[in-house]
N, C-alpha and C positions, 0 to 999 in steps of 0.2 A: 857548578857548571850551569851556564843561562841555557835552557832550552830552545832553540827555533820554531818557527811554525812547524818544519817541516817535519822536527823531532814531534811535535806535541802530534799530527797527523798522523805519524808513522807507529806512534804509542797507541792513537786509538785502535788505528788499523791490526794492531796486534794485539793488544790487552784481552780478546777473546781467545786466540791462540795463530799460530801462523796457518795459511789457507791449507789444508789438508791434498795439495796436488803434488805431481811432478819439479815442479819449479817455483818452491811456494815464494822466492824473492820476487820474481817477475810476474806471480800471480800482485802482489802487493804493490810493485811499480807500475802496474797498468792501474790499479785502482789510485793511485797517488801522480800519475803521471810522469812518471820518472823512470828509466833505464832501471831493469831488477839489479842491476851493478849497481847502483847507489843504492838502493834501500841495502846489499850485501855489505857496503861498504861504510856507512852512515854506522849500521848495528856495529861492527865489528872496532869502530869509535868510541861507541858506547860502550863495548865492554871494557878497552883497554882503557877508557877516563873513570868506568866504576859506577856511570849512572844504571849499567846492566850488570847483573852478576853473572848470566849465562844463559844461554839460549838453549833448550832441550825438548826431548818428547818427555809427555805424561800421558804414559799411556793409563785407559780407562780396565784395569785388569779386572774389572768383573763382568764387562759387556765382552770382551773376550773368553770370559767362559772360567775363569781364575777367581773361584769364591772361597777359596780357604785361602786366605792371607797373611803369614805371622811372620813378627818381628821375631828371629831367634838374639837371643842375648847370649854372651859369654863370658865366661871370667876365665881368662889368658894370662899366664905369664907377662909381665909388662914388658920384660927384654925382648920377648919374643914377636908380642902382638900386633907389629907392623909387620913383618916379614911375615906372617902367617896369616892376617889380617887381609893381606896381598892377593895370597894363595884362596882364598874363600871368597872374595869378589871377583875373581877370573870363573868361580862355579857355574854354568851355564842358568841353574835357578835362582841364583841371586839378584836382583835388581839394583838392589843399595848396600853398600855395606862402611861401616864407617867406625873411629875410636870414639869413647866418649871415658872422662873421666868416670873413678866410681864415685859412689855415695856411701863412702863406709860401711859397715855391715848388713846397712839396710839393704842398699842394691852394691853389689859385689861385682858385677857386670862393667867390662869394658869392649867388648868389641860387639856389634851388630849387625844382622843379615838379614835383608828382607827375604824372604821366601814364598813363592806361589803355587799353589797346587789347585787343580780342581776338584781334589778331595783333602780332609787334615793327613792323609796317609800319606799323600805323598809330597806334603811339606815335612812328616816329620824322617821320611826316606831321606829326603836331603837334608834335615838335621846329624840325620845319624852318619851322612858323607861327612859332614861338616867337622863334629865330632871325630870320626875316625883320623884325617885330616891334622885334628889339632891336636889330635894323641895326649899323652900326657903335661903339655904344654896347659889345657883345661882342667879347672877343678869343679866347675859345672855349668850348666846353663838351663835354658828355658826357652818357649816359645808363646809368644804372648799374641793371640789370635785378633784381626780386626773385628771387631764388633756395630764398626758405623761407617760409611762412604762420607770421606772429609771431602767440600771444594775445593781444589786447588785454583788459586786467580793467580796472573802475572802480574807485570804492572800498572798501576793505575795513574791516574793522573784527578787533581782532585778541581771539582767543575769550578 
């Protein structure tokens, strides 16, 4: 897909992230000169052609006060682990939650949960929801604690 000016403008305008307001399209069409219904409508192009995968917050969960961060791992039943998979991304502390093949007996794990606490107690509280939850469907799991604040970038465009 050929890019336009007005895409390459509108990539820079957002590659830091979108305006943190009320109306952050029309904070962007005032800075692009364009009605925030076309920058709304331009993105929403982009994602149904593929040159966007998705437009989301990232939130900064340690400037919010969330410094115990860990991935909980799982090992589910395979028949069961979408339909219970389901149930543990509807948890109000989960942020992500996703399948992933295993790696044979090295990592035994397939289903994943981000977890946030402002202390590790009470990410592993909601481990132990999580757990409860998955009942015997689990033959064990883990929680693998953040150790470094990754950047996340969107997209770039290369000068």
């Amino acid at each position: 897909m050929a890019l336009t000016e007005f895409d390459r403008e509108l990539i820079a305008a957002t590659q830091g992230g979108l305006p943190l307001v009320n109306r952050p399209y029309e904070a962007l069409g005032a800075m692009l000169g364009v009605p925030g219904e076309t920058v709304r409508q331009r993105l929403a192009e982009m994602l149904d052609n593929g040159l966007v995968r998705r437009i989301g917050a990232v939130p900064n969960h340690y400037r919010l006060g969330f410094t115990a961060n860990g991935m909980s791992v799982w090992d589910v039943d395979d028949a069961r682990v979408d339909a219970l998979g389901a149930r543990v991304a509807a948890l109000p502390g989960v942020s992500h939650c996703y399948r992933r093949p295993r790696q044979g007996s090295v990592w035994p794990y397939n289903l994943f949960a981000m977890l946030h606490g402002r202390q590790r107690r009470e990410v592993e509280r909601q481990a132990a929801q999580i757990a409860a939850l998955l009942g015997p469907a689990c033959r064990g799991h883990d929680i693998l604690y953040s150790t470094a604040i990754l950047k996340k970038t969107g997209l770039r465009l290369k000068d």
